[in-house]
Backbone as ProteinMPNN parsed JSONL, in Angstrom:
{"seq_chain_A": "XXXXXXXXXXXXXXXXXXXXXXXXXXXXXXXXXXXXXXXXXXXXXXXXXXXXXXXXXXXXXXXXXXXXXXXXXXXXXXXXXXXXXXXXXXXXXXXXXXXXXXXXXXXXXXXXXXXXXXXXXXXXXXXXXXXXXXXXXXXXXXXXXXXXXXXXXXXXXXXXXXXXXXXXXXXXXX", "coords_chain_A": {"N_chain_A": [[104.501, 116.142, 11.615], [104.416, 115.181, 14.225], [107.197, 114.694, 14.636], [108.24, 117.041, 14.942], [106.569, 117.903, 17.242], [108.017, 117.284, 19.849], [110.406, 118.73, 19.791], [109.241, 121.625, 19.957], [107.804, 121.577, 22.065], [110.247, 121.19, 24.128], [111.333, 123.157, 23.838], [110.06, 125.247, 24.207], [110.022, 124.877, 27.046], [112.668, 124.805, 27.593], [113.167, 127.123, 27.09], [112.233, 128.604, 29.419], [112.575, 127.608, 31.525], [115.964, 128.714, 31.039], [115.664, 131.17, 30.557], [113.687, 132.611, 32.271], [113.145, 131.14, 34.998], [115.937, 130.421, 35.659], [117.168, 128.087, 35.88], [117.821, 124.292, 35.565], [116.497, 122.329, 33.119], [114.753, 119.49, 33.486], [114.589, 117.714, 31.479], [116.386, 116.215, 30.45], [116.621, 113.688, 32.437], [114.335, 113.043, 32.529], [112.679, 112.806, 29.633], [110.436, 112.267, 28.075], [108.114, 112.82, 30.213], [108.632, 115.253, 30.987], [107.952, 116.484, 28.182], [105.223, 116.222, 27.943], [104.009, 117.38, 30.192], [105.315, 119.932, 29.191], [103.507, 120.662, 27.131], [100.857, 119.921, 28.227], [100.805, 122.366, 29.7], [101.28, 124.181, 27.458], [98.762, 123.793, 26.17], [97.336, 124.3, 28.032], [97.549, 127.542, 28.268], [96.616, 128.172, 25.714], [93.817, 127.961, 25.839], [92.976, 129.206, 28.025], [93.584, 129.112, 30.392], [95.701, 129.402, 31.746], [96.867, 132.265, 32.576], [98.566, 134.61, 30.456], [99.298, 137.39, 30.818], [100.481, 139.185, 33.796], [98.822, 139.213, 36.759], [98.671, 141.778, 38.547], [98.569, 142.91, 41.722], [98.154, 145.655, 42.834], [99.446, 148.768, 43.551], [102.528, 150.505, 43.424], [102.614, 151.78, 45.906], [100.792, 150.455, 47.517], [102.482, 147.851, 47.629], [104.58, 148.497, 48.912], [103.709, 148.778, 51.179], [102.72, 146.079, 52.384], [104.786, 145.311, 52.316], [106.539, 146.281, 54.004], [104.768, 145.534, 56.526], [105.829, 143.106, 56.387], [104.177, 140.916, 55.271], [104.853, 139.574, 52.4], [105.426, 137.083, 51.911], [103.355, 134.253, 50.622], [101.036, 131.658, 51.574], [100.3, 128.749, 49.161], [99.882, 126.676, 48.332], [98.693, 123.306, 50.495], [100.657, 120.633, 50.325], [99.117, 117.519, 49.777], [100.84, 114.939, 50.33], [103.294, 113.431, 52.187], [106.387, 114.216, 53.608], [109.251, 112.044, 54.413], [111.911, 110.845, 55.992], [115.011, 108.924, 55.873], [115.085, 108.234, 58.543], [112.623, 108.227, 59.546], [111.547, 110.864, 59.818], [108.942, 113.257, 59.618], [107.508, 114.916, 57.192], [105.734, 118.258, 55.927], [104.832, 119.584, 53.26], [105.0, 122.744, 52.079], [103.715, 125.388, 49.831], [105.143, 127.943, 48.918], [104.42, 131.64, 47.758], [105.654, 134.684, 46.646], [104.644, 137.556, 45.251], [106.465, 139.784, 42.401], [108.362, 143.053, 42.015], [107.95, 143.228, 39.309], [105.0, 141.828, 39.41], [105.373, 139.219, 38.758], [105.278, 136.506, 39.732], [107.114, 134.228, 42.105], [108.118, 131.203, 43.519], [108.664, 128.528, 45.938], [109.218, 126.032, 48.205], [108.711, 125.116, 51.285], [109.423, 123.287, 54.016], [107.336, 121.349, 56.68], [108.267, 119.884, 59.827], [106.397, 117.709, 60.835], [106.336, 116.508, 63.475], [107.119, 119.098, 64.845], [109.664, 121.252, 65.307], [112.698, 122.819, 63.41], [110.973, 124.089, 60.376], [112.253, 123.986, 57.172], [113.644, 125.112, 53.538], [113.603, 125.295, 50.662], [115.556, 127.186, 47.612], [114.433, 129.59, 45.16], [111.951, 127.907, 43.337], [110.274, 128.16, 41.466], [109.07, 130.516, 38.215], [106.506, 132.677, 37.552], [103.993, 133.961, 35.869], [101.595, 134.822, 37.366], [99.402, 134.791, 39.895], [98.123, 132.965, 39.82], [98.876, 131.258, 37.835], [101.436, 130.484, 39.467], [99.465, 128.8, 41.816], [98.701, 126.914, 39.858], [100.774, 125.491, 38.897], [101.992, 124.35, 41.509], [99.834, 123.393, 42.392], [100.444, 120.908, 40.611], [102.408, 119.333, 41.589], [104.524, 116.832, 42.263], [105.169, 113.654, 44.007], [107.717, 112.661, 44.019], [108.531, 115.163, 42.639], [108.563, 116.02, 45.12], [110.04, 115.053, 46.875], [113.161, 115.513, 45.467], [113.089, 118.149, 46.331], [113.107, 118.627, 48.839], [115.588, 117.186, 49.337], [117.073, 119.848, 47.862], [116.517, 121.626, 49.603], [117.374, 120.941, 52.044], [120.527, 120.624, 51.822], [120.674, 124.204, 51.387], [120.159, 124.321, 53.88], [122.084, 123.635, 55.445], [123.965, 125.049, 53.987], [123.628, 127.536, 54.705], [123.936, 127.374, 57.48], [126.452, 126.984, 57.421], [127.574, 129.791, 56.303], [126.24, 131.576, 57.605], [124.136, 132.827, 56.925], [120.495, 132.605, 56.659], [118.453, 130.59, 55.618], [116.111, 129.225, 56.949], [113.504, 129.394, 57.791], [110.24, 130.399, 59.86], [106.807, 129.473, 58.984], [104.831, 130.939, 56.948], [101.887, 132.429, 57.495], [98.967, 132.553, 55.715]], "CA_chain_A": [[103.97, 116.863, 12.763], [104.765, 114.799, 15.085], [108.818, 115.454, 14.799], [108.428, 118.592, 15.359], [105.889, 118.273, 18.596], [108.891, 116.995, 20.627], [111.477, 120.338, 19.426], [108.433, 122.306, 20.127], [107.764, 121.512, 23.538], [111.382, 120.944, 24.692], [112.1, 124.32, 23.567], [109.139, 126.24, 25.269], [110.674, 124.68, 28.501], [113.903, 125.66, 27.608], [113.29, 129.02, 27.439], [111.056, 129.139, 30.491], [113.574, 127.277, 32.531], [116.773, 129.203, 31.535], [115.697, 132.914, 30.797], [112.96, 133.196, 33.509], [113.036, 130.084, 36.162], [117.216, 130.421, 35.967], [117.766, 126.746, 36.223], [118.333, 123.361, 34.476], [115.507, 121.287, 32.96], [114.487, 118.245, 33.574], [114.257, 116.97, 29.797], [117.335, 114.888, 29.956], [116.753, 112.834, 33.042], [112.417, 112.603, 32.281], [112.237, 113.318, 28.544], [108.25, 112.078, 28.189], [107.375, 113.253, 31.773], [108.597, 117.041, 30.388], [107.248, 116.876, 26.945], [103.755, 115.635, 28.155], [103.658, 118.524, 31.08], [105.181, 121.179, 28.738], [102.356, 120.486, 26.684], [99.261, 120.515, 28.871], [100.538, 123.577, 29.911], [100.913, 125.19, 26.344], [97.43, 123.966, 25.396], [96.419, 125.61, 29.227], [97.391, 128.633, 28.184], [95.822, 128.088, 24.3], [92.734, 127.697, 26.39], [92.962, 130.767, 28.881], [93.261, 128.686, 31.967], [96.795, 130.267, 32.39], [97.01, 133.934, 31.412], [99.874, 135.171, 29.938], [99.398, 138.169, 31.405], [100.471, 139.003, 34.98], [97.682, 140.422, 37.198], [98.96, 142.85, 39.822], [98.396, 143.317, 42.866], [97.734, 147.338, 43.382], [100.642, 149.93, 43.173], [103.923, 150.259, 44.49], [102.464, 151.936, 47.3], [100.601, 148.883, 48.292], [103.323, 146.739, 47.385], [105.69, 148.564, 50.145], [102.754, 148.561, 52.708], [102.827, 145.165, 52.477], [106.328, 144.234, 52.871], [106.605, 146.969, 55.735], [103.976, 144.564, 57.768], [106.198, 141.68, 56.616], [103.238, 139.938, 54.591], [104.937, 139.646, 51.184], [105.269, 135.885, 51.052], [101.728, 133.821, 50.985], [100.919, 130.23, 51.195], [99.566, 128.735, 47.778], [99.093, 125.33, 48.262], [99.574, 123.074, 51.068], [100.399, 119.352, 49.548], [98.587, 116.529, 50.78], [101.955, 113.933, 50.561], [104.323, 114.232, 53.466], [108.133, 113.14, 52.729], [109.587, 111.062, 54.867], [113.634, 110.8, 55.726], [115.201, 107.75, 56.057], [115.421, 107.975, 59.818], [111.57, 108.383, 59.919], [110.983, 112.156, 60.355], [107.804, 113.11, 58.172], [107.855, 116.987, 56.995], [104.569, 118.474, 55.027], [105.266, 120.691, 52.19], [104.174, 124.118, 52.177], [104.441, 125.876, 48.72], [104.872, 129.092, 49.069], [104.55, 132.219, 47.052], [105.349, 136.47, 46.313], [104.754, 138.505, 44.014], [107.934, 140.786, 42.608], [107.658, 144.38, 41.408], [106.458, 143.608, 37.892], [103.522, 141.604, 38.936], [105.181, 137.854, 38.521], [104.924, 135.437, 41.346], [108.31, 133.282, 42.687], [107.483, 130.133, 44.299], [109.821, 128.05, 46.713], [108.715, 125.156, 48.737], [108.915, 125.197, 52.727], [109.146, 121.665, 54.526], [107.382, 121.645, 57.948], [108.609, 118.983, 60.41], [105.219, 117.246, 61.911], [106.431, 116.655, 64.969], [107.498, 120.39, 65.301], [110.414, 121.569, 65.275], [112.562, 124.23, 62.453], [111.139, 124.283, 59.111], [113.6, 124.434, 55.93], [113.07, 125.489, 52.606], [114.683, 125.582, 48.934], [115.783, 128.622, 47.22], [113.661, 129.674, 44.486], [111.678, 126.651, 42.979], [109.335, 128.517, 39.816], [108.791, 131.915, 38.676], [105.168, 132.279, 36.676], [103.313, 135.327, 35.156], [100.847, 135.527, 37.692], [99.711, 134.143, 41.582], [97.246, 131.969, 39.512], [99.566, 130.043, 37.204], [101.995, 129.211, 40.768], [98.677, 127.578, 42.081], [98.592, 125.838, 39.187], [101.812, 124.798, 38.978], [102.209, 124.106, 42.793], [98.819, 121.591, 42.378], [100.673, 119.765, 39.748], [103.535, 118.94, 42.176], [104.141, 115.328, 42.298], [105.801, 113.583, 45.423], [108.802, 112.575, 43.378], [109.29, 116.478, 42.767], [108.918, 116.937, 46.712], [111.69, 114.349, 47.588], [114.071, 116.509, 45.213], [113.23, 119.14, 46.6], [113.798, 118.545, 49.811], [117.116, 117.384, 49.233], [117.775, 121.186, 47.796], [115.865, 122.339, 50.703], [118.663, 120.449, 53.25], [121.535, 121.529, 51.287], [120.35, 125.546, 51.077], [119.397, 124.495, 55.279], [123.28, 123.204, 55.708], [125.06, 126.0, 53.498], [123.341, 128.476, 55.582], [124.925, 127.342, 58.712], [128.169, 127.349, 57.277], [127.839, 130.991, 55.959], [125.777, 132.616, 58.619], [122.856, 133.399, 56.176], [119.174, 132.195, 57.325], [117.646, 129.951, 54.942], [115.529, 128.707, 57.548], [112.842, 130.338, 58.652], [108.877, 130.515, 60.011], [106.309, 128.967, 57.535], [104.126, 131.941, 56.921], [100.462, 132.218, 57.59], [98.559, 133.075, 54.629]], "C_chain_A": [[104.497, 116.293, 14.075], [106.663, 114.65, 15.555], [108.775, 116.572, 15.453], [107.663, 118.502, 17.242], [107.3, 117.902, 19.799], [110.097, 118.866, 21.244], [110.543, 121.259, 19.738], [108.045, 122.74, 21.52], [108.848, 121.688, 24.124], [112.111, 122.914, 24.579], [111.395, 125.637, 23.938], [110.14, 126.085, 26.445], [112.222, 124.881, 28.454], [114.178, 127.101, 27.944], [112.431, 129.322, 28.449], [112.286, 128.928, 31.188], [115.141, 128.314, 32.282], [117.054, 130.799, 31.457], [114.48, 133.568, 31.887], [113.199, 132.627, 34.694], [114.741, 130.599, 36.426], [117.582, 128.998, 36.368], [117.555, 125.847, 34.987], [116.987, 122.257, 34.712], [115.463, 119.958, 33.41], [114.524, 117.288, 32.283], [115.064, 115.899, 30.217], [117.164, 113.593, 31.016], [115.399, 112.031, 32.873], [112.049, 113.427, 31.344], [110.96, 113.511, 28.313], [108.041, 112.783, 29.194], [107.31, 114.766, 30.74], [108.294, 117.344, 28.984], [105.817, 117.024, 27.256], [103.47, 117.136, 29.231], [104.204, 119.994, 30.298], [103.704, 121.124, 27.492], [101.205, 120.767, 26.743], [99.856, 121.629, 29.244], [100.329, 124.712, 29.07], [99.278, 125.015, 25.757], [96.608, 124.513, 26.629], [96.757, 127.06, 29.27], [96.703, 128.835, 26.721], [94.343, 128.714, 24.73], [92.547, 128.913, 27.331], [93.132, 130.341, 30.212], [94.974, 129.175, 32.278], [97.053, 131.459, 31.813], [97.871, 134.29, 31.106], [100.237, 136.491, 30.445], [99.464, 138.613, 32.854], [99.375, 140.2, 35.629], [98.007, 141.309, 38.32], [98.236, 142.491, 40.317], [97.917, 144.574, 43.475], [99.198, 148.011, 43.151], [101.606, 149.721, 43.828], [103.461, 150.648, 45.665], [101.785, 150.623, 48.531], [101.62, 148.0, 48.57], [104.008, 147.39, 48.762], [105.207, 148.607, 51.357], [102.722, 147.3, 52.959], [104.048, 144.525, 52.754], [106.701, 145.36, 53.99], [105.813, 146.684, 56.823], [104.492, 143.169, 57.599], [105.547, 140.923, 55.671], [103.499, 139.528, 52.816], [104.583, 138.165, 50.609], [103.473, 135.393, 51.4], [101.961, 132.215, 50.581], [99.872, 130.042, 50.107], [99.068, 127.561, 48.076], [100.046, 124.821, 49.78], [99.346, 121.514, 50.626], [100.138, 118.091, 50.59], [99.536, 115.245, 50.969], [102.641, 114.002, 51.403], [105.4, 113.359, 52.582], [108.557, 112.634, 53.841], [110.932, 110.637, 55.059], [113.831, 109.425, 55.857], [115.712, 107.182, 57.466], [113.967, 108.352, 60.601], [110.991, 109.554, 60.165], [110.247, 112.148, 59.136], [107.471, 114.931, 58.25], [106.459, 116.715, 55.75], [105.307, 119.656, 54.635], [104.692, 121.41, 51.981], [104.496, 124.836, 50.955], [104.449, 127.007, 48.632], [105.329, 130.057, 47.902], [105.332, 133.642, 47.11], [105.525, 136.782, 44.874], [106.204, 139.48, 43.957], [106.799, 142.017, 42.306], [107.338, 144.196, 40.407], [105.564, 142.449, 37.954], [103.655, 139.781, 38.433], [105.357, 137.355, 39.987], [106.441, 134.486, 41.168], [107.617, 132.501, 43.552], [108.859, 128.868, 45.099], [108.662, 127.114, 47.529], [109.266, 125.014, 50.097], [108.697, 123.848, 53.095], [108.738, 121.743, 56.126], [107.475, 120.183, 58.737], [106.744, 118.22, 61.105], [105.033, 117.217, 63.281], [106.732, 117.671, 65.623], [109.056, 120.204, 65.268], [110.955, 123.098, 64.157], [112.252, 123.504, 61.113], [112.372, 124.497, 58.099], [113.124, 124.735, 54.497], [113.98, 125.743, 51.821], [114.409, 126.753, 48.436], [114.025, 128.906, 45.883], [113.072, 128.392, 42.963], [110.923, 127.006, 41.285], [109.64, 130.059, 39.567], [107.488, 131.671, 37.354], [104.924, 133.665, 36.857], [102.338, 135.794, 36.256], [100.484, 134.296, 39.041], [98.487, 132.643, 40.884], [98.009, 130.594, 38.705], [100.527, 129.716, 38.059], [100.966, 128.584, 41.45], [98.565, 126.704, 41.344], [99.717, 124.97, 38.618], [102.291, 124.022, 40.603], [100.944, 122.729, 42.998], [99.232, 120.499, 41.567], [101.966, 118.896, 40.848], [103.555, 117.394, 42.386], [105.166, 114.788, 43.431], [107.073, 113.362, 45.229], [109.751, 114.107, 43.191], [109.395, 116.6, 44.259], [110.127, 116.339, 46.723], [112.858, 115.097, 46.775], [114.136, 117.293, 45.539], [113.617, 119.56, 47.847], [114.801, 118.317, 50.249], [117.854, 118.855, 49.066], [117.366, 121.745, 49.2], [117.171, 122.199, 52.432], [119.614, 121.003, 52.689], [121.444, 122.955, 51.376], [120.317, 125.723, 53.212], [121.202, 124.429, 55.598], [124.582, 123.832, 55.059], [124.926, 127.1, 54.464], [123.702, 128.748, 56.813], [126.142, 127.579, 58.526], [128.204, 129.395, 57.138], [127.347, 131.863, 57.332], [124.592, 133.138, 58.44], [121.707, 132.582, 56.763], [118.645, 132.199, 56.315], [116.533, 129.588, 55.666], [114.534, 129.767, 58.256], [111.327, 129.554, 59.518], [107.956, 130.465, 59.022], [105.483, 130.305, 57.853], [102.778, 131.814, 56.856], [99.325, 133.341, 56.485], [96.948, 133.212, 54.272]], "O_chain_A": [[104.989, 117.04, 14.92], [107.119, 114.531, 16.692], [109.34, 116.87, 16.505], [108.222, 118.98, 18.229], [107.251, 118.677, 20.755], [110.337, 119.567, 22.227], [111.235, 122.264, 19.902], [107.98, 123.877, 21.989], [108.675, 122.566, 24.969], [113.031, 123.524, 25.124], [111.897, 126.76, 23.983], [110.934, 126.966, 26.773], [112.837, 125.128, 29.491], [114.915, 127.819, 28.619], [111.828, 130.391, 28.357], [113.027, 129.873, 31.462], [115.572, 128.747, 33.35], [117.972, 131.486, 31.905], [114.41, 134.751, 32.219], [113.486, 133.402, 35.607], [114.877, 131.224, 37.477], [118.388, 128.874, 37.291], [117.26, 126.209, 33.848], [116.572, 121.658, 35.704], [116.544, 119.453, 33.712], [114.467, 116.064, 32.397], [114.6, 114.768, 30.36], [117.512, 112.493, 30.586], [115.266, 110.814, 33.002], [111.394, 114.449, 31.546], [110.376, 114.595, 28.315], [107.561, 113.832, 28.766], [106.393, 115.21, 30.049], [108.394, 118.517, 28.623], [105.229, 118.001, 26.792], [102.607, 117.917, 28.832], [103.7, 121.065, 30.635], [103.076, 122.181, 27.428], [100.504, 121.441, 25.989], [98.934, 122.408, 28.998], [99.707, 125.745, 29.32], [98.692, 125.861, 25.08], [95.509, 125.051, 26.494], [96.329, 127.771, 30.179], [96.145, 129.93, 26.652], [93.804, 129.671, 24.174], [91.574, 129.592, 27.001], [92.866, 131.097, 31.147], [95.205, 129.207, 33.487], [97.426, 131.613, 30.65], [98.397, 134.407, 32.212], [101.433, 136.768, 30.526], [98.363, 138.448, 33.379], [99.134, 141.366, 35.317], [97.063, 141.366, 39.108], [97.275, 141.848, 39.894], [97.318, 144.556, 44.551], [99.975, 147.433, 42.391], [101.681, 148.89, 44.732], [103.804, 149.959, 46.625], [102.076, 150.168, 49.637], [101.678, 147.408, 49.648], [103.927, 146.663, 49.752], [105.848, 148.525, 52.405], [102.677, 147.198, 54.185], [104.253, 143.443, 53.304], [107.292, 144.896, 54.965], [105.924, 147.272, 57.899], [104.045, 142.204, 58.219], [106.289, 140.131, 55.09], [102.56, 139.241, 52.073], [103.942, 137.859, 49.604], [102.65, 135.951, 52.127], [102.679, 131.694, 49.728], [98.874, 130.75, 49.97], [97.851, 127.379, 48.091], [101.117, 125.238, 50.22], [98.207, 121.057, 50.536], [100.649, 117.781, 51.666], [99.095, 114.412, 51.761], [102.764, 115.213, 51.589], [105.436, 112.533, 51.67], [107.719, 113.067, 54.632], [111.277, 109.896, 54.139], [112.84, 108.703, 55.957], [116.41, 106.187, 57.664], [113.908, 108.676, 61.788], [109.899, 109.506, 60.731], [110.466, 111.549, 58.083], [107.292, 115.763, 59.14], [106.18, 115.74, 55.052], [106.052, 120.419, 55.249], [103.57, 121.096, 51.586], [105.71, 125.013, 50.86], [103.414, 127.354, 48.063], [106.248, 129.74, 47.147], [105.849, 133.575, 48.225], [106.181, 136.448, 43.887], [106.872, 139.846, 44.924], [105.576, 142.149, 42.289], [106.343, 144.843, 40.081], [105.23, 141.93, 36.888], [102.733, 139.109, 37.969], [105.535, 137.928, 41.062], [106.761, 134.11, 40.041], [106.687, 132.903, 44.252], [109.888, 128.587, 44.483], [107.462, 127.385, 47.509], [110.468, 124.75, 50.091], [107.805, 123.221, 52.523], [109.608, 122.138, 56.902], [106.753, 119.295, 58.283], [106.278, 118.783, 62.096], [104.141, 117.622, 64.027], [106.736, 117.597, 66.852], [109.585, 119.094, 65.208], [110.249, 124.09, 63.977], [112.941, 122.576, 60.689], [113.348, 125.188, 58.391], [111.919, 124.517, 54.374], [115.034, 126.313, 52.102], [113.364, 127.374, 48.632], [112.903, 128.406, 45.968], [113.691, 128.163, 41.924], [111.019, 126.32, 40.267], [110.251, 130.77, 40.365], [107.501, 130.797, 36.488], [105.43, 134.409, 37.698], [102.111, 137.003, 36.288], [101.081, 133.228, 39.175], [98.205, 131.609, 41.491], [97.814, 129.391, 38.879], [100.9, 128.567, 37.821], [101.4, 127.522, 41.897], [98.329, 125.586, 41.802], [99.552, 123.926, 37.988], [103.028, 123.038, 40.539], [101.059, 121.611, 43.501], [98.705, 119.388, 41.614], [102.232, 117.724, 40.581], [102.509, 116.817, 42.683], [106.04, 115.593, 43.755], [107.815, 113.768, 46.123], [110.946, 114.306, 43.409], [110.321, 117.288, 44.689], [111.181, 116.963, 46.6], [113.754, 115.384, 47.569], [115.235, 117.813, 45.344], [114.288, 120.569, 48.066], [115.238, 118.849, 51.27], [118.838, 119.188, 49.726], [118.229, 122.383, 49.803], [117.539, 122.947, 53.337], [119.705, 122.179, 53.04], [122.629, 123.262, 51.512], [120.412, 126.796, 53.808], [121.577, 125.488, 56.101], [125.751, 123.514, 55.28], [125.915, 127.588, 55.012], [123.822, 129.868, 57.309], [126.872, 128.246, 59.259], [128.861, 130.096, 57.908], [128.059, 132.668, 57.932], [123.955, 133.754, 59.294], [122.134, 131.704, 57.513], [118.256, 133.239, 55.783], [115.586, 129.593, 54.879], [114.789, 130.681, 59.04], [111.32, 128.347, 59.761], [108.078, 131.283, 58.11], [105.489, 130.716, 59.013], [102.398, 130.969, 56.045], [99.073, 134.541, 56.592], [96.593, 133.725, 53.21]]}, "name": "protein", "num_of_chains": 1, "seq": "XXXXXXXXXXXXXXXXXXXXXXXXXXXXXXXXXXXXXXXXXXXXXXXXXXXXXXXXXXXXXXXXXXXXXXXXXXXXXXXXXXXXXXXXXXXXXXXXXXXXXXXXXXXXXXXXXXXXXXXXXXXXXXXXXXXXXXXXXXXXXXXXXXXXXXXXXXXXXXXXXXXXXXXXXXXXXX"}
């Protein structure tokens, strides 16, 4: 049993990470870390505390009333760690959400400067079944994931200048 629990887990998060999320696991660099968290999450959905099922929102017509006032994205969590550069600037992490058209939630992480200034933010960070399982993935966040992420978050801030595109925006009020 215990052979198998390893291939079991590793291979949920396989297939989460490269036919829904679109990116590259973590297994190989924090094998335990990502066995142990794909785990509690398969026995939190065993349990019902993550639904498998995504819960809408209301109809397309809602859906396009809502992004024709702008309001698509929403803040989910905001994390109580700040990050910290190595020239002393201290940015709070904003995790933000939307829903698509069928009813799953995308989640990306916004960095807001403290002292003011522009916000930056990484491309798309999760994608989950429903606006309840990105809160509950967004409360698991650990400060180790912010500081990676904020690295993508500068890179995505510093391609965007080159191209012309606007990664950078206004944290959204939710």
């Amino acid at each position: 049993m215990l052979l198998v629990a390893p291939l079991f887990g590793y291979g949920l998060a396989w297939i989460g990470h490269f036919m829904f999320e679109k990116n590259r696991p973590a297994t190989f660099k924090h094998p335990l870390y990502s066995l142990a968290g794909d785990l509690v999450m398969f026995k939190d959905v065993v349990v019902g505390r993550i639904p498998l099922r995504a819960s809408g929102r209301g109809t397309l017509l809602a859906e396009r009333e809502r992004h024709r006032r702008g309001d698509m994205s929403e803040v989910i969590h905001t994390h109580s760690a700040r990050v910290t550069t190595t020239d002393g600037h201290e940015y709070r992490a904003v995790i933000m959400g939307e829903e698509r058209r069928d009813g799953t939630w995308e989640g990306w992480i916004e960095f807001v400067p403290i002292a003011g200034g522009r916000p930056c933010r990484t491309g798309q960070e999760t994608s989950q079944p429903g606006r309840r399982a990105l809160e509950y993935w967004a409360g698991g966040l650990e400060p180790l994931y912010l500081e990676g992420a904020f690295s993508r978050a500068v890179r995505v801030e510093s391609k965007s200048r080159i191209t012309g595109e606007h990664a950078v925006g206004e944290v959204s009020k939710g």
